[in-house]
Steps between C-alpha positions, in 0.01 A plus 500: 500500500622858416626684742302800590713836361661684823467881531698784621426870565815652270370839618603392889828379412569874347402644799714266721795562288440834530474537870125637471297172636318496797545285794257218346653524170786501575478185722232314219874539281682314813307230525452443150870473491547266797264280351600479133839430369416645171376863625789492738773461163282791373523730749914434523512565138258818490656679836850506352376655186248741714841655681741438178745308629460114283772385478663323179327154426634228611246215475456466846158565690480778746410542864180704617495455916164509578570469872738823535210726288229370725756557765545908390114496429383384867738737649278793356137356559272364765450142521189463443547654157661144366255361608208685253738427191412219244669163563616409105589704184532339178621580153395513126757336296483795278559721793777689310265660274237550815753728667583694204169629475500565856823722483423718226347744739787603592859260576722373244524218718365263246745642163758404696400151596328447147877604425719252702235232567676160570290359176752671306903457600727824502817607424769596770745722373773584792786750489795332716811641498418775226236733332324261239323593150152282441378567191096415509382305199285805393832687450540697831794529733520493869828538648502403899763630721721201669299317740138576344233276379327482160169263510283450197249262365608254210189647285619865534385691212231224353215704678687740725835652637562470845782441746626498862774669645710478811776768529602721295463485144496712114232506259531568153141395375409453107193678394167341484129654556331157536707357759610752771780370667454504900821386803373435805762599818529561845091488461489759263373449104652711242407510151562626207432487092896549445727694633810460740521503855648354824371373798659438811368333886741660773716169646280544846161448242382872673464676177501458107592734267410598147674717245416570140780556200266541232142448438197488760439244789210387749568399841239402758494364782388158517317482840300879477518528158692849523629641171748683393599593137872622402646558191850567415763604654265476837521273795272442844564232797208305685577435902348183590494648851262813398380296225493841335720672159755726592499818259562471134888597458724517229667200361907494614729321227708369803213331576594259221842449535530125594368466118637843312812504712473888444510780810420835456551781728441873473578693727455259782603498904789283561325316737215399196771383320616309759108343581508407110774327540402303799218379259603453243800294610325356800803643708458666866695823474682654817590876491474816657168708377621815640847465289341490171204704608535779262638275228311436138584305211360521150602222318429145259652149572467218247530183587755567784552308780490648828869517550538700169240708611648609775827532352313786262401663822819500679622725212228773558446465926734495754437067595701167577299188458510122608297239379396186663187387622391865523668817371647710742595858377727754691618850378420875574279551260456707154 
């Protein structure tokens, strides 16, 4: 005999996701998990993508603890309020397509799991050791700073253009009106028609930046659906602690110099130079702010190291140098 077809509300599993169920629907999700294998997988696959952090494919099932969220849940409510909640939750086998219309109000919760939905595998492109150049099949490039991650479904470009990001990475995006081409990062979704940009989640995951070279971009904000537009030559950065934009600034060059290996400076404090060449080297710098205080440089640096850079400097500014695991500078100054 046929089964009887199980059910789900897709609408409650949005809220849940998003942190706006009640007590009761919130704990009707719970049990459902504790009782079902199957919605439990679900909800381990759909709360990594919710907070954009899946990591690459591997084959491997993941974890949803259903104890620890009741746990956090029954910390926050009465107990009798468990007790109203239904005891079982079940699931359409075409729930995919449920929850899709069930987002569209307002999350692009769903385009990304539509996107990197374990029915189709993925490709893991991983910078070790040095910047790497993926060229997409559609003929794009992405260029991702050493240590970065590049994820991306085997049927990019067949019906859409989509990838992942982790770290810090270069777009150079070809053309095409049909089939924008959107990154999700650091829970952020930028996209564009074609045009090139960078993106870039701060090591500590508290911010992500965006700056435009050339063309127009769209970045919003996964969870609230905040928007920002930029075009070129503009950048903004999104705090995950204020969940909020900062103010639309220009676009710095330097900003780009793990992949350009160009600096600029005109007419810059010492002690700017000096921050830019913390970064951009990943170097601590030692030195005494009030020695260089008055000091400015206006100046370009192609694909120097930092030990020719500061070389260069030595022959405008009053400095010695050492270099180990941090760069200690002494001198009097300009």
């Amino acid at each position: 005999m046929e089964q009887p077809q199980p059910h789900i509300d897709e609408a409650l599993i949005a809220k849940y996701l998003a942190g706006e169920a009640s007590v009761e629907e919130e704990a009707a999700i719970l049990e459902g998990a504790r009782s079902s294998p199957e919605i439990r997988d679900m909800l381990a696959q759909l709360s990594l993508l919710w907070e954009g952090s899946r990591p690459p494919f591997t084959g491997k099932p993941l974890h949803f603890d259903v104890d620890r969220a009741w746990e956090k849940m029954e910390t926050r409510i009465r107990p009798e309020a468990v007790d109203k909640a239904p005891k079982r939750i079940s699931m359409l086998p075409r729930w995919v397509a449920g929850i899709a219309a069930a987002l569209l109000l307002g999350t692009c919760f769903t385009f990304l799991y539509l996107y990197f939905s374990p029915q189709s595998a993925s490709l893991t492109i991983q910078a070790t050791g040095k910047n790497v150049i993926q060229t997409l099949p559609e003929g794009s490039y992405i260029t991702l700073k050493e240590g970065s991650t590049l994820i991306y479904g085997t049927d990019f470009d067949e019906k859409k253009r989509f990838v992942q990001v982790q770290g810090v990475a270069f777009f150079e995006i070809t053309r095409d009106e049909q089939k924008p081409f959107v990154v999700a990062t650091g829970g952020l979704e930028v996209k564009v028609l074609g045009t090139s940009f960078y993106t870039q989640v701060a090591s500590d995951g508290s911010a992500v930046e965006v700056g435009v070279q050339t063309g127009k971009v769209e970045v919003r904000v996964n969870q609230n659906g905040q928007k920002v537009y930029l075009t070129a030559g503009q950048r903004v950065i999104y705090s995950l602690q204020s969940q909020s934009f900062g103010p639309v600034a220009p676009m710095e060059v330097n900003r780009i110099y793990w992949k350009t290996g160009v600096l600029v400076f005109k007419d810059a404090p010492l002690s700017e130079v000096f921050s830019q060449l913390e970064t951009s080297f990943d170097l601590p710098f030692k030195y005494n702010a009030e020695a260089f205080r008055t000091c400015r440089l206006t100046g370009r640096f192609v694909g120097n190291n930092v030990t020719e850079i500061l070389d260069q400097l030595k022959l405008s500014f009053d400095l010695r140098y050492t270099v180990g695991t941090k760069v200690t500078i002494e001198g009097g100054g300009c």
